[in-house]
N, CA, C and O atoms as CSV, one atom per row, in Angstrom:
chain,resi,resn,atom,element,x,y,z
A,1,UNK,N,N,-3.402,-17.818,22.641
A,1,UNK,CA,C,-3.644,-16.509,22.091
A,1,UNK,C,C,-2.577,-16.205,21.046
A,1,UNK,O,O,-1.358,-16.301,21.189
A,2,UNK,N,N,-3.323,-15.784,19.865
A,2,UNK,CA,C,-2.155,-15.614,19.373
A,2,UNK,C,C,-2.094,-13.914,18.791
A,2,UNK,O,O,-3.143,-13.278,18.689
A,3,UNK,N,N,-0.979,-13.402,18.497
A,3,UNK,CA,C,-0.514,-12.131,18.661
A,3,UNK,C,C,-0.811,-11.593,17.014
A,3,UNK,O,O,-0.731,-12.238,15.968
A,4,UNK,N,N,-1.185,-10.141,17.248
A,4,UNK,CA,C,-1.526,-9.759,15.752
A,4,UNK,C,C,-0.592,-8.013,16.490
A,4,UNK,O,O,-0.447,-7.537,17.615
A,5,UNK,N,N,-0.143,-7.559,14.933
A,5,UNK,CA,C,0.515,-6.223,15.160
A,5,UNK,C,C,0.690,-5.640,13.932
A,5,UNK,O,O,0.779,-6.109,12.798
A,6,UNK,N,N,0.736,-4.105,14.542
A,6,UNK,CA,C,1.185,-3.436,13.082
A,6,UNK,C,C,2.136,-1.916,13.637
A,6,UNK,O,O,2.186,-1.346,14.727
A,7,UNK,N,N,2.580,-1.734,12.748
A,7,UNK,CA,C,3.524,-0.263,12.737
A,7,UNK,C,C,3.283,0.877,12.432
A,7,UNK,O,O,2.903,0.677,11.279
A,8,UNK,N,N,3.233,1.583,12.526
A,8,UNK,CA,C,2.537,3.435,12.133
A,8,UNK,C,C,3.233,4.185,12.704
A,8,UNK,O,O,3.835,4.084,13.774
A,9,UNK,N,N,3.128,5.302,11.673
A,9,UNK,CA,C,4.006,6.532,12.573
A,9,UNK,C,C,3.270,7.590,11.891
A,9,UNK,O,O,3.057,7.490,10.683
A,10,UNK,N,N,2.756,8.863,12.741
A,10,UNK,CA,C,2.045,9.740,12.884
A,10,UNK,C,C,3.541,10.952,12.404
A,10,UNK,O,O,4.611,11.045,13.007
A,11,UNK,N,N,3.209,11.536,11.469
A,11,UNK,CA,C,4.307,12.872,10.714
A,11,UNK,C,C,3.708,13.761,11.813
A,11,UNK,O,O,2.537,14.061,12.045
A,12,UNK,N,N,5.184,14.187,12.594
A,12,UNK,CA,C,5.316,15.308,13.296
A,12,UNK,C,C,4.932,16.624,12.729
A,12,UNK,O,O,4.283,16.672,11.684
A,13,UNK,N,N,5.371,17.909,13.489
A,13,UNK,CA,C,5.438,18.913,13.021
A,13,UNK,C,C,6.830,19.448,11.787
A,13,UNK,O,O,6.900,20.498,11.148
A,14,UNK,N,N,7.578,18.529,11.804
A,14,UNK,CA,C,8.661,18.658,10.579
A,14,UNK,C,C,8.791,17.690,9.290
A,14,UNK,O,O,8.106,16.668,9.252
A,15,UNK,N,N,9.147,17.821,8.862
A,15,UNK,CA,C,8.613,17.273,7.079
A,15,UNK,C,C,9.626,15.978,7.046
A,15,UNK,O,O,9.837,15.650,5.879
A,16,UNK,N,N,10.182,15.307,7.819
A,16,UNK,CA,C,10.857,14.479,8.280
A,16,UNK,C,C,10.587,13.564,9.298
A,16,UNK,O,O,10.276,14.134,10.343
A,17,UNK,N,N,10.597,12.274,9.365
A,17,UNK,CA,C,10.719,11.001,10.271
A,17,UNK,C,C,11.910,10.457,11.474
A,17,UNK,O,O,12.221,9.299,11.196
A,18,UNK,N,N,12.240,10.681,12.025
A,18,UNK,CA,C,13.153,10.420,12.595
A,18,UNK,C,C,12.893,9.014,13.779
A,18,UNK,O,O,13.791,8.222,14.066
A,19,UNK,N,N,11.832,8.969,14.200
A,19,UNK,CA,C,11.322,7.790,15.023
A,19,UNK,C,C,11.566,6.053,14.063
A,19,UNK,O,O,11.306,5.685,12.917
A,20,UNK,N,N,12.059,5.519,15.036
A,20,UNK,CA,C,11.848,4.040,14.303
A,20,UNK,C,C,11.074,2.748,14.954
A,20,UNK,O,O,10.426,3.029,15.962
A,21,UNK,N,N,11.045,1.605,14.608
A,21,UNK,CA,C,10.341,0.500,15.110
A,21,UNK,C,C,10.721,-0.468,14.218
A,21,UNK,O,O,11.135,-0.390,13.061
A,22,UNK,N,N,10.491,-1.481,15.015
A,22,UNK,CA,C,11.102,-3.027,14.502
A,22,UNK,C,C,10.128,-4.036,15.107
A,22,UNK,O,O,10.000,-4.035,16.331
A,23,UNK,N,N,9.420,-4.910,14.353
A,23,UNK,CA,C,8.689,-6.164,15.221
A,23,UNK,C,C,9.494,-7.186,14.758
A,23,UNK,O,O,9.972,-7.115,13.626
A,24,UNK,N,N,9.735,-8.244,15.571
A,24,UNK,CA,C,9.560,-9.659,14.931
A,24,UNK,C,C,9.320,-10.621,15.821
A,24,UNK,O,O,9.733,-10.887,16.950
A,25,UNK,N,N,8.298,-11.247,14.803
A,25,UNK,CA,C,7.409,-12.265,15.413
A,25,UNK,C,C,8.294,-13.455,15.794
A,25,UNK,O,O,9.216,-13.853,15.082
A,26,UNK,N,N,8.020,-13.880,16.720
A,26,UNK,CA,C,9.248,-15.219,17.045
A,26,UNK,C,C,8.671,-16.163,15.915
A,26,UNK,O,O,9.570,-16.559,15.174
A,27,UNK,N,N,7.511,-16.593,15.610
A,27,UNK,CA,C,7.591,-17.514,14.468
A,27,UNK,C,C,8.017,-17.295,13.025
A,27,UNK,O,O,7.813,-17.927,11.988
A,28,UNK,N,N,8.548,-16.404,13.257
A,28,UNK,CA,C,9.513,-16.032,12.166
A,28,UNK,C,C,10.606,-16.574,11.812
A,28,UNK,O,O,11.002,-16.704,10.654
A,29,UNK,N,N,11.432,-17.101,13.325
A,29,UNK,CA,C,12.452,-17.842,12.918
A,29,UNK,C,C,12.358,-19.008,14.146
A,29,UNK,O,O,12.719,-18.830,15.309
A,30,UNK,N,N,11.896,-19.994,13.696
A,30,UNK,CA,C,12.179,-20.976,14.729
A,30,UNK,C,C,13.198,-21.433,15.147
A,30,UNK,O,O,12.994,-22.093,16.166
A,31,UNK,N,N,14.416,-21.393,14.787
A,31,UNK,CA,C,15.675,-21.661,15.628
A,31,UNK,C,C,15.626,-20.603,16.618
A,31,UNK,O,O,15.876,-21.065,17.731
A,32,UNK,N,N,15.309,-18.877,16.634
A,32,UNK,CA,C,15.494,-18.817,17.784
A,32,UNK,C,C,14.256,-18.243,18.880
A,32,UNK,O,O,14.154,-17.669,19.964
A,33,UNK,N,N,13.700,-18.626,18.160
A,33,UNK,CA,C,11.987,-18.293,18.770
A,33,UNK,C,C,10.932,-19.250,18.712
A,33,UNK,O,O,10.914,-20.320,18.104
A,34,UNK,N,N,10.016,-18.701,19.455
A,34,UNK,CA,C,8.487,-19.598,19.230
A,34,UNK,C,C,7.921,-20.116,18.520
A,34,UNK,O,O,7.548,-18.948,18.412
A,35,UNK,N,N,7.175,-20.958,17.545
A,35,UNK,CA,C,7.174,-21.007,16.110
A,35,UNK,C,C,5.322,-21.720,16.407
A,35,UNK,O,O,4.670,-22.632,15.897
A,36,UNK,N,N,4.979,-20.333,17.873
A,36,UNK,CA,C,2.919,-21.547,17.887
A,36,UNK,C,C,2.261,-19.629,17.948
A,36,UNK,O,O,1.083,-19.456,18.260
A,37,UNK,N,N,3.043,-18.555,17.666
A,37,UNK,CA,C,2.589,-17.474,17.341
A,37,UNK,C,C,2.174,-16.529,18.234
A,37,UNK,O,O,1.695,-15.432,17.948
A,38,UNK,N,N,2.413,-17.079,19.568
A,38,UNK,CA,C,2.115,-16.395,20.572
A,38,UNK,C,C,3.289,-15.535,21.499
A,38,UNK,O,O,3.041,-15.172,22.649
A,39,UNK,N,N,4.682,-15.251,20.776
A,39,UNK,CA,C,5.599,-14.340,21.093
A,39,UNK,C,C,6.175,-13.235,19.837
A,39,UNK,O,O,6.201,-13.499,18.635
A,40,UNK,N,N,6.549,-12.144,20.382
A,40,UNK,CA,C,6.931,-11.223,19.478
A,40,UNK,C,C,7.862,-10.342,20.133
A,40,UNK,O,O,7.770,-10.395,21.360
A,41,UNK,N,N,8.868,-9.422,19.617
A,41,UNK,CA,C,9.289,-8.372,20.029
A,41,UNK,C,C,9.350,-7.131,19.249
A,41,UNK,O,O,9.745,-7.038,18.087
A,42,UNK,N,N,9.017,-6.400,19.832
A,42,UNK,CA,C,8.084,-5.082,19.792
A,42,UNK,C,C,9.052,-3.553,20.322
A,42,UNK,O,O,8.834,-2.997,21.399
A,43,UNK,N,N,10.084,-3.087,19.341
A,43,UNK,CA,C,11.315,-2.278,20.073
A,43,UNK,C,C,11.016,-0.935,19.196
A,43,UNK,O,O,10.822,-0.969,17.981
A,44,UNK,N,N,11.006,0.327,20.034
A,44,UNK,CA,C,10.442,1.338,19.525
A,44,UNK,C,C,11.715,2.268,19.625
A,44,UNK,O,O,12.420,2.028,20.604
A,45,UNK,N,N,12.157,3.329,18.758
A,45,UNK,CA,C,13.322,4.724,19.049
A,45,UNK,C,C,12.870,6.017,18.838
A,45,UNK,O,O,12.974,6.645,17.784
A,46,UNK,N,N,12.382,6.380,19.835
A,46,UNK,CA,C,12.160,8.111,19.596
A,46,UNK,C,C,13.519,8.738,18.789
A,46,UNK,O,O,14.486,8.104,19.210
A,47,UNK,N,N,13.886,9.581,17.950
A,47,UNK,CA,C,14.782,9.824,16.839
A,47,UNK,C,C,15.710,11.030,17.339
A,47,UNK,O,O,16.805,11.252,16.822
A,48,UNK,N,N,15.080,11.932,18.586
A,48,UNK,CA,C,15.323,13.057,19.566
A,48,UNK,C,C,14.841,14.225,18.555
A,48,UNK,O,O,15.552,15.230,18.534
A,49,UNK,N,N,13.832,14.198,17.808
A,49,UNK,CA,C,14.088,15.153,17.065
A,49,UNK,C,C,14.273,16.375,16.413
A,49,UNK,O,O,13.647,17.327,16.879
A,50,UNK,N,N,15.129,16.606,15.251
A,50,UNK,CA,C,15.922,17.862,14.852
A,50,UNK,C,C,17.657,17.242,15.582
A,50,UNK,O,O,18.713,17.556,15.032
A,51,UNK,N,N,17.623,16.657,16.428
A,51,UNK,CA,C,19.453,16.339,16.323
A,51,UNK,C,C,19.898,15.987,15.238
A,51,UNK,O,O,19.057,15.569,14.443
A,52,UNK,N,N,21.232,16.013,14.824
A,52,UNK,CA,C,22.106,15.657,14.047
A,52,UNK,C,C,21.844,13.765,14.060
A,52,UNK,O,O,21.966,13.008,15.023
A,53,UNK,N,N,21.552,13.513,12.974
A,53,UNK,CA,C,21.549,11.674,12.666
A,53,UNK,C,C,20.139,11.470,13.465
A,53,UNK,O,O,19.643,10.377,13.194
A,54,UNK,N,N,19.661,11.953,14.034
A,54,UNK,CA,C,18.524,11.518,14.981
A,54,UNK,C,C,17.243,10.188,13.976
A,54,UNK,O,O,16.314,9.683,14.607
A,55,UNK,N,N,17.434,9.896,12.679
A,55,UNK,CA,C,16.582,9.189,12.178
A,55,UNK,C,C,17.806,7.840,12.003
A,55,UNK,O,O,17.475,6.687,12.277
A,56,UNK,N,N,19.092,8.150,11.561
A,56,UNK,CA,C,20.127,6.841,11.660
A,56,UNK,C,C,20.588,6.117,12.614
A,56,UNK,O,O,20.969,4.948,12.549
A,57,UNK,N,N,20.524,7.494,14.383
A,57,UNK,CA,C,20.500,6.555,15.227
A,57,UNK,C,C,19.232,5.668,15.992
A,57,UNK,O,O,19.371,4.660,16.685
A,58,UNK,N,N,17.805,6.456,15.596
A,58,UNK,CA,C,16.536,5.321,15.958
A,58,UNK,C,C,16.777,4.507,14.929
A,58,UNK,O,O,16.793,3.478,15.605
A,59,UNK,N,N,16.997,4.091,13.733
A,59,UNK,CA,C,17.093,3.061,13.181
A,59,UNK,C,C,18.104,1.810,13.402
A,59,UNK,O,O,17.882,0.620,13.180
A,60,UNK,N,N,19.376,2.476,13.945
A,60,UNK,CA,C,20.102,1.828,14.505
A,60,UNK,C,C,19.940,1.126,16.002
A,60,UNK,O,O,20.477,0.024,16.108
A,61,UNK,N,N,19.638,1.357,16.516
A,61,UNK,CA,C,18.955,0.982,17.564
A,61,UNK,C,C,17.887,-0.151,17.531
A,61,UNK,O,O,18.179,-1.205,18.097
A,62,UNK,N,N,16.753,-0.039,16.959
A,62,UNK,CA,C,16.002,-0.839,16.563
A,62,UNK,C,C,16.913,-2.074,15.988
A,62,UNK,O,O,17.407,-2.966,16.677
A,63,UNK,N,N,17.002,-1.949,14.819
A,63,UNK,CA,C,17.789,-2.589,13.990
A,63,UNK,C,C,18.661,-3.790,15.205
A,63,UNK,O,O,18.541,-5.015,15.219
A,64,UNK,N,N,19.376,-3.063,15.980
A,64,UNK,CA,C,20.649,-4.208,16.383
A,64,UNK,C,C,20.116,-4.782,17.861
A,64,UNK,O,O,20.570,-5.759,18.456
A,65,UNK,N,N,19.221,-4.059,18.212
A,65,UNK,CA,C,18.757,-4.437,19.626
A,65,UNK,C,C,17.808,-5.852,19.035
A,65,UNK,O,O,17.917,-7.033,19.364
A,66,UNK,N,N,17.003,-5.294,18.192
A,66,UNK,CA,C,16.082,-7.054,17.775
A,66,UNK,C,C,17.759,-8.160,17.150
A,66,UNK,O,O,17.602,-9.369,17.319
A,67,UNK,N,N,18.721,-7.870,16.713
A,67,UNK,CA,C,19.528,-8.234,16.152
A,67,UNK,C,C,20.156,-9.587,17.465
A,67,UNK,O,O,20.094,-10.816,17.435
A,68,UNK,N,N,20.614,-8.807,18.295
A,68,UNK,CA,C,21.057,-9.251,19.760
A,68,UNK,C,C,20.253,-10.163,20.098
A,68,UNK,O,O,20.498,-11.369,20.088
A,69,UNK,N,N,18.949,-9.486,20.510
A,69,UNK,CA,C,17.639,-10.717,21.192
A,69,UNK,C,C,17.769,-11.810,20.121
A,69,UNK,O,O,18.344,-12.892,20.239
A,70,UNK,N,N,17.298,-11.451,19.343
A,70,UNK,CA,C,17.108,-13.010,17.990
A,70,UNK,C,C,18.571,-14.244,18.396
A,70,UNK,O,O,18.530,-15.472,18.469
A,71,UNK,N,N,19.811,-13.237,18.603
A,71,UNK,CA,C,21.040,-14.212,18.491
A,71,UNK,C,C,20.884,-14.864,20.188
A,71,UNK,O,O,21.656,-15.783,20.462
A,72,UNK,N,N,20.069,-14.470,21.105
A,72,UNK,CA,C,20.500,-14.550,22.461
A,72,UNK,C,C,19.503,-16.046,22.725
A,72,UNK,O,O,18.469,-16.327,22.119
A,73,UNK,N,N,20.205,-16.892,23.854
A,73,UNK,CA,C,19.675,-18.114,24.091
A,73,UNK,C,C,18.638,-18.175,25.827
A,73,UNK,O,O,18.974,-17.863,26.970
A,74,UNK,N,N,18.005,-18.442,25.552
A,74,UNK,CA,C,17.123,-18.374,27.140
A,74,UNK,C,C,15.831,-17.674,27.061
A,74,UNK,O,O,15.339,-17.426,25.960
A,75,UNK,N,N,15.217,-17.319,28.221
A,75,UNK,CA,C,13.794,-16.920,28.382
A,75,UNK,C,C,13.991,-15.377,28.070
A,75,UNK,O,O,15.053,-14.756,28.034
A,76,UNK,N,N,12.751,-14.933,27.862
A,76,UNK,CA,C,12.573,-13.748,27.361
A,76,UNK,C,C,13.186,-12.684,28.158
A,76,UNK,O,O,13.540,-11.628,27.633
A,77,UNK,N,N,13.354,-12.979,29.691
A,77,UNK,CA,C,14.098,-11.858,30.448
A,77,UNK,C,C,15.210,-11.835,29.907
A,77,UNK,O,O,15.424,-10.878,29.163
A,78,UNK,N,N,16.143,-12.722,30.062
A,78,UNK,CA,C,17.370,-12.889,29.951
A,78,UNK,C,C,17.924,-12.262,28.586
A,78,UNK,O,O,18.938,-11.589,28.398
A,79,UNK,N,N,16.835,-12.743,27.596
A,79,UNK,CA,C,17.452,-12.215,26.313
A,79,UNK,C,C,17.170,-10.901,25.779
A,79,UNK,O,O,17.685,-10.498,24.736
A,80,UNK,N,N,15.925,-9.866,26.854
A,80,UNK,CA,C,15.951,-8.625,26.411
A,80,UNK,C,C,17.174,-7.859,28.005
A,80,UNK,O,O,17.405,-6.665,28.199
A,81,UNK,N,N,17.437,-8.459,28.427
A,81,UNK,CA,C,18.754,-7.489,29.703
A,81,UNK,C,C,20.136,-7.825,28.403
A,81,UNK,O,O,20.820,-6.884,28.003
A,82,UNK,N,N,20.358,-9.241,27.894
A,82,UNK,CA,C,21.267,-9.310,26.958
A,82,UNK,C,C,21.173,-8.845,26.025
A,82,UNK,O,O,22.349,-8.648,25.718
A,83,UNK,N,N,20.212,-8.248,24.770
A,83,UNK,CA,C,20.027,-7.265,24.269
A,83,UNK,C,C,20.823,-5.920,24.677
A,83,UNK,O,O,21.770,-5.286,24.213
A,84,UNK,N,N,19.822,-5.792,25.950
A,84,UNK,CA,C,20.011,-4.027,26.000
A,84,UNK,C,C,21.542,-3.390,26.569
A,84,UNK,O,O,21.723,-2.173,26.623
């Protein structure tokens, strides 16, 4: 089976984004992933929003948590508990 995806974000009630998301497909990088299309990771950040930074810290989040998994060695448990 192989995996198909996409990203969207629905505009709240404020004229601003603050939610983020990050995919990447493990055959994206075969040194540290799958490379037959059937793995992905899929990391979502509600933004809290109206807080102060609430769109820099869901982006941040996203951003370094796929950052971690990608660098981490082993099965998928292991490398989203080492992630998080």
């Amino acid at each position: 089976m192989k995996l198909q995806y996409a990203v969207r974000a629905s505009q709240g009630g404020r004229s601003y984004q603050e939610d983020s998301a990050v995919v990447w497909p493990a055959a994206d990088d075969p040194k540290h992933g799958s490379t037959d299309g059937t793995q992905l990771l899929a990391v979502l950040a509600d933004g809290m929003g109206g807080h102060a930074g609430g769109a820099i810290a869901s982006d941040a989040v996203c951003t370094n948590f796929k950052a971690q998994y990608v660098e981490q060695i082993g099965g998928a448990r292991d490398r989203l508990r080492s992630a998080l």
